[in-house]
BAFI-3210 file (N, C-alpha, C; in Angstrom, 3 decimals, decimal comma, padded with zeros to 6 digits):
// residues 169
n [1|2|3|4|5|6|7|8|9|10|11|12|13|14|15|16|17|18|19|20|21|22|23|24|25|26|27|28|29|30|31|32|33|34|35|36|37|38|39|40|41|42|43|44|45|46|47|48|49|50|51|52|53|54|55|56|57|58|59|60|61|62|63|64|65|66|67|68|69|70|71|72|73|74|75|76|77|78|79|80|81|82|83|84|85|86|87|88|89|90|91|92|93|94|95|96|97|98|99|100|101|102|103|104|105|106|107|108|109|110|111|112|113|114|115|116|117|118|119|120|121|122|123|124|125|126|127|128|129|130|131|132|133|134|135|136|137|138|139|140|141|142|143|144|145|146|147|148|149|150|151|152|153|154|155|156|157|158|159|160|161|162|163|164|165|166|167|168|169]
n.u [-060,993|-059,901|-060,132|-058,730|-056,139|-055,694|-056,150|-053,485|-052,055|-052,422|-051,520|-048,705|-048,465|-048,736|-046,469|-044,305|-044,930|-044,829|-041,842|-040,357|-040,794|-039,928|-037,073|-036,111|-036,811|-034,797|-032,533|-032,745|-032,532|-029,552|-028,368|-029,402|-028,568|-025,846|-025,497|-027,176|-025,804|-024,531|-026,372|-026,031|-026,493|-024,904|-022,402|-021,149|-021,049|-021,412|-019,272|-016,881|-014,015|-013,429|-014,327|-012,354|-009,892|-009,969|-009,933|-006,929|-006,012|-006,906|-005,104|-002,814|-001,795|-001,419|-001,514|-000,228|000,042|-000,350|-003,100|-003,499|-005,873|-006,665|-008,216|-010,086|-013,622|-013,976|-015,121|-014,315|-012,987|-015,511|-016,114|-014,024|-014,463|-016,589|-016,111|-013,438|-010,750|-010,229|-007,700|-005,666|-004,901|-006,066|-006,030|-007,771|-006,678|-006,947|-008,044|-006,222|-005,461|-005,500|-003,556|-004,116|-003,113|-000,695|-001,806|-000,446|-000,002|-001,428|-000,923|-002,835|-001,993|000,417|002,459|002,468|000,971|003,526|004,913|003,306|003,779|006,166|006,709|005,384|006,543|008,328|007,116|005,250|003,913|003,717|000,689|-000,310|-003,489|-004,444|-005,289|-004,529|-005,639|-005,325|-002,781|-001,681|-002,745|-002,697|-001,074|001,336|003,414|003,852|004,510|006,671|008,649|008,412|010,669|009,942|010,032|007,979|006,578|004,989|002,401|000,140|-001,887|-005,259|-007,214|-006,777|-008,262|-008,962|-007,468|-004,355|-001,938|000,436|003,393|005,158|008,325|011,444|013,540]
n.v [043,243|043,503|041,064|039,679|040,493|039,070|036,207|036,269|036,654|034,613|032,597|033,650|032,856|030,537|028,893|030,334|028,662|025,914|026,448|026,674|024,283|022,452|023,323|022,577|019,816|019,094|019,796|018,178|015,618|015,424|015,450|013,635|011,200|010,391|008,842|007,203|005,316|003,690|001,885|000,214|-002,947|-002,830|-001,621|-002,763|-002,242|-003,301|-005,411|-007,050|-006,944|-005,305|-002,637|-003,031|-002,993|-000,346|000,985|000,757|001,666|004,265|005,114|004,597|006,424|009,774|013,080|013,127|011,120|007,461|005,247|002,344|000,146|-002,956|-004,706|-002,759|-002,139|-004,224|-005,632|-004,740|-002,246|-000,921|-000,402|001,067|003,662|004,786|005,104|005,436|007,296|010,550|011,544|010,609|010,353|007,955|005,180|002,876|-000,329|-001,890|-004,648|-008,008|-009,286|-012,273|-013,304|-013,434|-014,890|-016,667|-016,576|-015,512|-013,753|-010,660|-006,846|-004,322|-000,886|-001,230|000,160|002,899|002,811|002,131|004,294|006,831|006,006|006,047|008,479|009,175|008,960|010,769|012,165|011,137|008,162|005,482|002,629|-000,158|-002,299|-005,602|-009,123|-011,691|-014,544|-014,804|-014,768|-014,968|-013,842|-010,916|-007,543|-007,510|-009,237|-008,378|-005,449|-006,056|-007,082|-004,663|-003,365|-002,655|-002,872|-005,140|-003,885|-006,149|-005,040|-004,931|-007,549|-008,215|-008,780|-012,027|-012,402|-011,977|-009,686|-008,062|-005,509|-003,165|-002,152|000,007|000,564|001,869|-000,295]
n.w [-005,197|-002,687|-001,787|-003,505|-002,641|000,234|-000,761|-001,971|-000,043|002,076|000,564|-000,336|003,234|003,782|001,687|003,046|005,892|004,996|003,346|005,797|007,750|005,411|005,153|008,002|007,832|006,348|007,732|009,537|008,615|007,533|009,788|011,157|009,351|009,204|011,558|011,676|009,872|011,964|012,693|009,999|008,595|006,315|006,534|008,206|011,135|013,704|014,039|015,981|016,195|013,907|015,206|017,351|015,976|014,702|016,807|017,889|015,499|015,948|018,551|017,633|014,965|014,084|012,569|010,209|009,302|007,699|006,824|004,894|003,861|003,379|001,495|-000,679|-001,096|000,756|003,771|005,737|004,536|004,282|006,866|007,596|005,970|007,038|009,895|010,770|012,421|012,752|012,171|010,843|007,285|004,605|002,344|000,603|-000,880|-004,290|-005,034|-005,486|-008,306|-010,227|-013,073|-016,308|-018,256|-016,972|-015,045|-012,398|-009,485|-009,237|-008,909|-008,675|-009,591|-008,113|-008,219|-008,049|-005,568|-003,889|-004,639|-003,589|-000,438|-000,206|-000,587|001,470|003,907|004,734|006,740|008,460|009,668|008,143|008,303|007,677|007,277|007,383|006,569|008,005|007,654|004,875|003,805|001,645|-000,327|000,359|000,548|001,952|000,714|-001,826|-000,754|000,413|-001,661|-003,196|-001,690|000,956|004,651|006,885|010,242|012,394|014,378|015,813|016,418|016,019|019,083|018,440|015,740|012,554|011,434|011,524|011,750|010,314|010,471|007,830|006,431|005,114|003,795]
ca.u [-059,584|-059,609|-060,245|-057,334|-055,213|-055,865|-055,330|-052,295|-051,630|-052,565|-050,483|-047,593|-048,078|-048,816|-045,417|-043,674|-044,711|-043,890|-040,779|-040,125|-040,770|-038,378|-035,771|-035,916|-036,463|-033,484|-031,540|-032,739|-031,972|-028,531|-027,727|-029,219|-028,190|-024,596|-025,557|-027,954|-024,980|-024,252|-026,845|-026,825|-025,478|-024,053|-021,043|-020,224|-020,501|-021,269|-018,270|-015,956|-012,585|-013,310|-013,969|-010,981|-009,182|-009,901|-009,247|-005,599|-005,335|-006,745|-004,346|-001,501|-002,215|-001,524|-002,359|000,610|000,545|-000,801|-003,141|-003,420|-006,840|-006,452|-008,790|-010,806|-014,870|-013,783|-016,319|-012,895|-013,202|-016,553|-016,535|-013,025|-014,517|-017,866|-016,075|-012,578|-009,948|-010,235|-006,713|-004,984|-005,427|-006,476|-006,160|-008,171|-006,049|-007,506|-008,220|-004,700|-006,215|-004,841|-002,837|-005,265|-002,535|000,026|-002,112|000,163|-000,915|-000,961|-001,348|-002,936|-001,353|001,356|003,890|001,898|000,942|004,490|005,123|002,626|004,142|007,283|006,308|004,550|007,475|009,272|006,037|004,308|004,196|002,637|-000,087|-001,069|-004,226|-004,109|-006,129|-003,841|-005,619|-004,999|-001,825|-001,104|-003,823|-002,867|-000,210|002,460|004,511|004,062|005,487|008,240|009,124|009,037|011,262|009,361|009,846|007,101|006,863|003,644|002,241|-001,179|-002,420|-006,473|-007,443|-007,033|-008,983|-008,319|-006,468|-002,978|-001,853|001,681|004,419|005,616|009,762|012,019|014,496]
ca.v [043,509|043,273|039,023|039,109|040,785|038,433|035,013|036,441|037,151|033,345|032,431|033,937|032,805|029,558|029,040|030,928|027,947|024,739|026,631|026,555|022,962|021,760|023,542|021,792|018,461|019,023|020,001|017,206|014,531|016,177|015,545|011,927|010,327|009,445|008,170|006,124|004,130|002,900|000,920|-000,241|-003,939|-002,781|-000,650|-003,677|-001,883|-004,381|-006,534|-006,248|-006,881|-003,976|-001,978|-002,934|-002,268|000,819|001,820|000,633|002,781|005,877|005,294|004,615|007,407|010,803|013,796|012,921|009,472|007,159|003,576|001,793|-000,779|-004,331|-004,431|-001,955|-002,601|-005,478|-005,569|-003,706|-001,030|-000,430|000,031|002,053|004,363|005,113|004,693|005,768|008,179|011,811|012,777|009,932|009,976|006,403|004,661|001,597|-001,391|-002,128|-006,313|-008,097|-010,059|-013,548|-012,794|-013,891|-016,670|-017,671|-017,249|-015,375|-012,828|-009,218|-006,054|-003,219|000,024|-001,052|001,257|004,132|002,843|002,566|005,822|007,553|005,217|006,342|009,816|010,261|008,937|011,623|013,188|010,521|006,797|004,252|001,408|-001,249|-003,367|-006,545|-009,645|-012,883|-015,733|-014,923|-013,968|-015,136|-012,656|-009,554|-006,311|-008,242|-009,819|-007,265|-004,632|-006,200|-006,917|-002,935|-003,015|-002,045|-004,333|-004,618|-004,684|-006,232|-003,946|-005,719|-008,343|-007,616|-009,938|-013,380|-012,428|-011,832|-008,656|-007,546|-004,088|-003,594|-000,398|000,065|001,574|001,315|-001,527]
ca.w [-005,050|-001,653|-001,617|-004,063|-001,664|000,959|-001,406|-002,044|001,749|002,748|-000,131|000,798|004,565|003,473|001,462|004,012|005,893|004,451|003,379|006,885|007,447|004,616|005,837|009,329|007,494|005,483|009,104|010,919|008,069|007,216|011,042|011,174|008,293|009,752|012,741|011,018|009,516|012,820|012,698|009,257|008,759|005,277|007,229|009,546|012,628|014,719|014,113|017,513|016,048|013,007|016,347|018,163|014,884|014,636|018,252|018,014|014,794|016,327|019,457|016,890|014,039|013,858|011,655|009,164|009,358|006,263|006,807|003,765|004,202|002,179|000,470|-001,638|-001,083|001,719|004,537|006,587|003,830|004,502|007,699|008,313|005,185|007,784|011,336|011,035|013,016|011,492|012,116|009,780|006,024|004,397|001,233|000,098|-001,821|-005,080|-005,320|-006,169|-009,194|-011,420|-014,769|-017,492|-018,546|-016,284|-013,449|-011,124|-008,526|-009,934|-007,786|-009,862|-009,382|-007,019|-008,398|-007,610|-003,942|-003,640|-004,457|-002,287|000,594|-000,271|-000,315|002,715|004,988|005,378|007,097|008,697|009,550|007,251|008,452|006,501|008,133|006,529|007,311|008,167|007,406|003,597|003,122|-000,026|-001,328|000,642|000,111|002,461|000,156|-002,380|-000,387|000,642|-002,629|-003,444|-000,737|002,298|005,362|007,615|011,335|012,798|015,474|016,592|015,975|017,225|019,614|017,854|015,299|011,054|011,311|011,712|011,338|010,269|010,358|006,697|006,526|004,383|004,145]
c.u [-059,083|-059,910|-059,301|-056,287|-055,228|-055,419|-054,199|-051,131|-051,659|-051,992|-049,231|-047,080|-047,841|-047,388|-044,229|-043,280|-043,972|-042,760|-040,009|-039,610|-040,162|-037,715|-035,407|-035,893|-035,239|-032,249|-031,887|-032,264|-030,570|-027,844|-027,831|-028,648|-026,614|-024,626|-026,892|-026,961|-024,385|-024,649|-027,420|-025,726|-024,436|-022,617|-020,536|-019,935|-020,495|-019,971|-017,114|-014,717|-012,437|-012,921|-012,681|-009,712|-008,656|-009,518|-007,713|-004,830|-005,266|-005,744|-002,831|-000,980|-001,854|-001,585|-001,960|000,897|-001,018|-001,335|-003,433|-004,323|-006,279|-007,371|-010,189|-012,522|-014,543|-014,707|-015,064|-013,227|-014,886|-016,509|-015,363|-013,472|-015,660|-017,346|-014,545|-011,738|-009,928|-008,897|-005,722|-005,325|-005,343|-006,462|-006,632|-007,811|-007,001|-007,457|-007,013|-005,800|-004,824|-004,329|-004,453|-004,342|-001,563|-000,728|-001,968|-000,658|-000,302|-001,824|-001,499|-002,413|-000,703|002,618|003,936|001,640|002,433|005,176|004,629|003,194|005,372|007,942|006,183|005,611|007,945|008,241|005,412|004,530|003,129|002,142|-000,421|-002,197|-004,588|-004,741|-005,276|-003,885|-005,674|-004,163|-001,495|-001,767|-003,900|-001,476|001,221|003,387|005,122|004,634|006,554|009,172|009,669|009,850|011,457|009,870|008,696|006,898|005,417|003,477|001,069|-001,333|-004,183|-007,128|-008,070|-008,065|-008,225|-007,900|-005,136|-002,656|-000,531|002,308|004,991|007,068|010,561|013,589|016,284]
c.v [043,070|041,068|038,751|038,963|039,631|037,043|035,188|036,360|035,605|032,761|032,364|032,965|031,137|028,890|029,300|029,091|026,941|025,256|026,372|025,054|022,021|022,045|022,688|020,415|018,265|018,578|018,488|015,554|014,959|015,144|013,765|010,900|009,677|008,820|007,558|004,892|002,961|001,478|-000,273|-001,572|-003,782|-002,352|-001,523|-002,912|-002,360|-005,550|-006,146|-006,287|-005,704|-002,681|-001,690|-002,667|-001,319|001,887|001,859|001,602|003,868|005,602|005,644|005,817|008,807|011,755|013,159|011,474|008,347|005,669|003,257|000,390|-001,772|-005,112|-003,352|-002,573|-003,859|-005,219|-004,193|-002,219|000,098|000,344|001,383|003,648|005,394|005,653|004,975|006,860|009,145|011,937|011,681|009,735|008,246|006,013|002,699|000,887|-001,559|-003,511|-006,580|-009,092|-011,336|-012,863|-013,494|-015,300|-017,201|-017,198|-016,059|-013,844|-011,576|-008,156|-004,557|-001,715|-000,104|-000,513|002,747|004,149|002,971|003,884|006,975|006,951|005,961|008,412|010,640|010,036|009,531|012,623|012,469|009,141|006,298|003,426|000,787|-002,711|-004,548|-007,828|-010,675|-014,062|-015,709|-014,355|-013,771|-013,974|-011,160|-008,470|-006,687|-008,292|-008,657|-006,086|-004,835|-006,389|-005,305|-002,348|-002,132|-002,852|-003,677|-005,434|-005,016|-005,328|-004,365|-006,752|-007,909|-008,851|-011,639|-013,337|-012,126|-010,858|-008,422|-005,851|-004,009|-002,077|-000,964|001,092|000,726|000,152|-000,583]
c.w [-003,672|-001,487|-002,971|-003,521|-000,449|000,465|-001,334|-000,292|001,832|001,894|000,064|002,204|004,384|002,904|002,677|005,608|006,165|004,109|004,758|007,427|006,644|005,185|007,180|008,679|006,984|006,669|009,467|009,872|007,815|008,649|011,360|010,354|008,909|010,517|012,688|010,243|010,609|012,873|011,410|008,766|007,466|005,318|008,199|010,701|013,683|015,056|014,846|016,721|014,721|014,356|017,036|017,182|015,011|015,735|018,324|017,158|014,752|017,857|018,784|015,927|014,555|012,941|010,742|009,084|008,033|006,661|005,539|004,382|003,081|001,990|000,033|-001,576|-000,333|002,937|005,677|006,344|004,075|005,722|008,401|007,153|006,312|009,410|011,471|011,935|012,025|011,306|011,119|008,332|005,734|002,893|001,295|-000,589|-002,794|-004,383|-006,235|-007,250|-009,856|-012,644|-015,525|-017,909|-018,223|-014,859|-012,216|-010,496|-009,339|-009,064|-008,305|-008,703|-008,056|-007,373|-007,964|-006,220|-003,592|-003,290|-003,652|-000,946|000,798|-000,086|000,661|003,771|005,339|006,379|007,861|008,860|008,757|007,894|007,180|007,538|007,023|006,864|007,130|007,800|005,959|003,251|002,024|-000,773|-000,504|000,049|000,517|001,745|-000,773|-002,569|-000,338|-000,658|-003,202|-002,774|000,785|003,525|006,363|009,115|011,734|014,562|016,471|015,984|017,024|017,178|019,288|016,838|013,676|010,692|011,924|010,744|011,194|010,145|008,953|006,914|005,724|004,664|003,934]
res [x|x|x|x|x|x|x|x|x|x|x|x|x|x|x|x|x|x|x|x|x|x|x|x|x|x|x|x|x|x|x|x|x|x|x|x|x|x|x|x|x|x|x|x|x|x|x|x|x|x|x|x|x|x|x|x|x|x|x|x|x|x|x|x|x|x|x|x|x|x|x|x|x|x|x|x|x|x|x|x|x|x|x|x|x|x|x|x|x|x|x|x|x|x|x|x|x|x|x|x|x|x|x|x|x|x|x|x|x|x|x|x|x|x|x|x|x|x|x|x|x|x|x|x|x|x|x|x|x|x|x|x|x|x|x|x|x|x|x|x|x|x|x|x|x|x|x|x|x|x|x|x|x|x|x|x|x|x|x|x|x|x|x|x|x|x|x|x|x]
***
């Protein structure tokens, strides 16, 4: 009885333990895992003008204020999803896509971005970061059409972004 009692005892302590030891692994990956994206090339953190981006939009930004990224899974997206300003909410552009048979540019749920745009103004300023050397294929035109106009605010340093103030016309 007594060398049952005892298994049971080193049992116990044993458990007791490695219970122990998870728990701290859990803590200490919990804590690294984000600041493991820093360094991971899939989040583009290395790329200076995402950086300098993002500095202009946390200087620019406040709580109530709305950026709108262009495009949705774009190397941009990645990295402002990982590396962004807490105090501004963010929305990711879908991909403007081709019609199927005349072709022309089509900008899925831009009646609804609209509307959230249109929404949040009375609360907040709108961004839109937008990359220049493809206009034809960004939110630009688009907006303005929904009758936004937009003022450019940076351009970051000679490089394929522009960030723009969204208000209404």
């Amino acid at each position: 009885m007594n060398a049952l009692r005892s298994l049971i005892n080193s049992i116990d302590r044993y458990n007791e333990y490695w219970g122990q030891i998870a728990a701290w692994l859990c803590l200490a990956m919990t804590l690294i895992t984000p600041s493991a994206a820093a360094f991971d090339a899939r989040y583009f953190s290395r790329i200076a003008y995402f950086s300098s981006a993002n500095e202009v939009l946390c200087d620019l930004t406040e709580k109530d204020d709305l950026v709108l990224i262009d495009f949705y899974l774009d190397p941009l997206w990645w990295y402002y999803s990982n590396f962004s300003c807490p105090q501004a909410q963010w929305v990711g552009l879908p991909y403007a896509h081709n019609t199927a048979i005349t072709g022309d540019l089509f900008y899925p749920r831009l009646d609804s971005t609209a509307a959230l745009i249109t929404a949040q103004m009375p609360f907040g300023d709108v961004y839109l970061v937008s990359a220049s050397q493809i206009e034809n294929l960004t939110y630009q035109e688009a907006f303005r059409s929904q009758g936004f106009q937009l003022l450019l605010v940076s351009t970051v340093e000679s490089q394929p972004l522009e960030i723009y103030r969204l208000i209404n016309e």
